[in-house]
N, C-alpha and C positions, 0 to 999 in steps of 0.2 A: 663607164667602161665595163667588159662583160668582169664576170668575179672570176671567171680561169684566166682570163690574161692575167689579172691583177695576182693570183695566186702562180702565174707563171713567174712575173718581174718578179716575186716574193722568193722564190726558189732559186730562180738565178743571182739575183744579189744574195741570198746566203752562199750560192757556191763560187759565187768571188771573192766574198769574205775568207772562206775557207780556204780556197785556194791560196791565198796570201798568207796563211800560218807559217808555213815553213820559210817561205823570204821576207816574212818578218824579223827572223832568229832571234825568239823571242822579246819582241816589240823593242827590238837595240836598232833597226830600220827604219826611219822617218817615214817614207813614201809607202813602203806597203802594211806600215802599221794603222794610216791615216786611209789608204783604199780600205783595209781588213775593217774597221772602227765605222766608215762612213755606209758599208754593204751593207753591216750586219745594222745597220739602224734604221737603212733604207728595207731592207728586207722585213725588220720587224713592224715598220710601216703601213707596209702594205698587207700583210698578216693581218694587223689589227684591222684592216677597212676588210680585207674578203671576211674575216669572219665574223663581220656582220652582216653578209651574204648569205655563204654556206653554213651549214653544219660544222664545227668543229671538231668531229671526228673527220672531217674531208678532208679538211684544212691544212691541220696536222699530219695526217697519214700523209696527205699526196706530199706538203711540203718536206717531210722527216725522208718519206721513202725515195720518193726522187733524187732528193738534195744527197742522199747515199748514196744512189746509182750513182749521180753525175761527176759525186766526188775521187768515186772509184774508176772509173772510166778515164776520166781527165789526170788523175794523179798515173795513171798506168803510159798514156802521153805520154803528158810534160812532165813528170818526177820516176819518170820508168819504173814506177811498183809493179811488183809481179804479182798476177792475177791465177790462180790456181783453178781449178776446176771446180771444188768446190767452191770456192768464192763467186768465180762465174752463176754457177748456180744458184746459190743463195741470193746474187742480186737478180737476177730473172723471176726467182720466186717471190721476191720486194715487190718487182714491178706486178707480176701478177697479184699481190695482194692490194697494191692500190687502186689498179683496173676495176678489180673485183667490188671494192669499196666503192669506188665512184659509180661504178653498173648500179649496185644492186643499194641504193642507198636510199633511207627513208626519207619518207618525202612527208 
């Protein structure tokens, strides 16, 4: 399987993990304490297979910075956080430092 897909599944099941923190209420939630527990193991999974692929600065950066984008993004959805303009920015600038990472990365 390519090592970006596997490092995609890795990022999305952290942010299904994540996403389930709060309707866990603090793991007092049978179902989304058992999705949140089963994501972040699958996500850690697959982590460890791409980054015996990639580089580990890749790995991380894209899994860390993305996995913050998506989590801000989707909590602003479905948990209607409010997104400031700084915030907005600061996550653009995330995504531009992992772009930048994956571009320009030692080979």
């Amino acid at each position: 399987m390519n090592a970006y897909l596997i490092l995609v599944l890795a990022i999305t099941f952290e942010v299904i993990g994540t996403m389930m923190l709060p309707l866990s209420q603090n793991f007092t939630k049978a179902v989304p304490t058992i999705i949140l527990m089963l994501s972040y193991i699958v996500s850690f999974y697959f982590l460890a297979i791409v980054s015996q692929k990639l580089p580990l600065p890749i790995v991380y950066s894209s899994w860390a910075g993305l996995g913050v984008f998506s989590i801000a993004v989707l909590s602003y959805i479905y948990y209607k956080q409010p997104l400031n303009w700084q915030t907005i920015t600061g996550l653009f600038l995330i995504v531009i430092g992992v772009v930048l990472v994956n571009v320009y990365k030692a080979n």
